[in-house]
N, C-alpha and C positions, 0 to 999 in steps of 0.2 A: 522437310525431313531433317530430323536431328541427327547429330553425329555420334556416334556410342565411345566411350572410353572403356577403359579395361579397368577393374578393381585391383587390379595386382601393384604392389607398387614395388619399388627399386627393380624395374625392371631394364633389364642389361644385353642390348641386343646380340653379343659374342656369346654368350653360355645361356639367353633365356630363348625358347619359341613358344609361341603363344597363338590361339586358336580359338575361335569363337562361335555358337550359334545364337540369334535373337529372333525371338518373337513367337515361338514355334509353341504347338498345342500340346503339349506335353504336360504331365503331374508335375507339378513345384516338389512336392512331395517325393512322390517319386526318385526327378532328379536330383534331388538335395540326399537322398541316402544312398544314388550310386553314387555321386561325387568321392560323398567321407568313405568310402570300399573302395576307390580306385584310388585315392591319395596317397603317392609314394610307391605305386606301381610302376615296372616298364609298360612303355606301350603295347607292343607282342603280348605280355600276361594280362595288361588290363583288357585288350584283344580277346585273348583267349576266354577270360573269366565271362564278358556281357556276351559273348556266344553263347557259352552255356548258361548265361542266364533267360535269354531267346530258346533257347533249346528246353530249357526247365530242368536242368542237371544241375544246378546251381544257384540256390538261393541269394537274394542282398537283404544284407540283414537289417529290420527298421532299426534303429536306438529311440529315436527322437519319436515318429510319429508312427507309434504301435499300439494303440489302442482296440482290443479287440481283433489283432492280426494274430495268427495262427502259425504256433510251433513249426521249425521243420526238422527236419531228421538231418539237415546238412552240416556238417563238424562246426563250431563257434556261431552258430547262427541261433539264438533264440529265438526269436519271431522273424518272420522276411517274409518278401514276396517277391515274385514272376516279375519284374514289369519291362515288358517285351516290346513295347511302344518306346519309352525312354531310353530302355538298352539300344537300340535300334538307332534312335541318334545320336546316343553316343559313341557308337561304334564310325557311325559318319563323320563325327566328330575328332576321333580321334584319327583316320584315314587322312582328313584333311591336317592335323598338327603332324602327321609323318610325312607327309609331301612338303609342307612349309617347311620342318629339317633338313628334307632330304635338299631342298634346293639353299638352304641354305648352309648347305654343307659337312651340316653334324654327322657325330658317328651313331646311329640309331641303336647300338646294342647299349649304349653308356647312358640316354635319356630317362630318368625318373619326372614324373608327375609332380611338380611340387605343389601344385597350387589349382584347383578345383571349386570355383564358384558359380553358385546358384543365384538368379534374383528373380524375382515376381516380374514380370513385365504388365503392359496395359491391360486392361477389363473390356472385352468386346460381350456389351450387355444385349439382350433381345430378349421376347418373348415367345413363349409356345402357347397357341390356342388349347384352350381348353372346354369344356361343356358347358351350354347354359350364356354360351359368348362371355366367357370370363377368360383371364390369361395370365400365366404363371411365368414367372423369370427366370431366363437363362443366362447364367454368366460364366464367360470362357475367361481364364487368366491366363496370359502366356507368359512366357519362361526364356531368361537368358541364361546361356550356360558358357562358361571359358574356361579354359583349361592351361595351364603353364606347365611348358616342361621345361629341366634343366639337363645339359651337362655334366655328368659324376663321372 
């Protein structure tokens, strides 16, 4: 088993906490556009915002990978979507970097998000049977996600 490192760098244990999930079956996609929507939020509003996006009251808006995604009626949103699976862990996500503060002592109303990365993880490939005993490929890509917050 390999040891994971964190992308963040000048990382400063007094004013930084930091927080991680790996390997998990989530859209890359996905979480690479809640990421750049949650950067430079508090926790509590980033909180709030992937609720209502679980809830469908609130769109994340694609930039990067919007191809054929569909307008929404949500204020600054031009194309977005739902994606209630990745909001879902990031909400886990973030649950867990406000327990790591809390025990390390910060004051939780002053933390901003500084720093919100996304990476590809490993390719777990298989196949599905298909008709005529032929068989087509499945590949899962999982997704590391880490979150830094700072002290303001």
């Amino acid at each position: 088993m390999c040891g994971f490192k964190y992308a963040f760098q000048n990382y400063d244990k007094t004013k930084h906490v930091r927080s991680a999930i790996r390997e998990k079956t989530i859209s890359h996609k996905h979480a690479r556009e809640i990421a750049v929507a949650i950067k430079g939020m508090s926790i509590e509003k980033a909180r709030d915002y992937l609720m209502d996006v679980v809830r469908l009251k609130r769109a994340v808006p694609f930039r990067r990978y919007k191809n054929e995604v569909g307008h929404k009626s949500d204020t600054g949103v031009m194309s977005g979507r739902y994606p209630k699976k990745a909001a879902g862990e990031f909400i886990k996500l973030l649950d867990n970097l406000e327990s790591n503060a809390e025990y390390r002592g910060m004051d939780l109303d002053r933390l901003r998000i500084v720093n919100a990365t996304v990476h590809k993880g490993r390719k777990i490939e298989r196949f599905t049977p298909r008709a005529m005993g032929r068989a087509s490929p499945k590949v899962d890509i999982l997704t590391h996600v880490e979150l830094v917050a700072q002290e303001i």
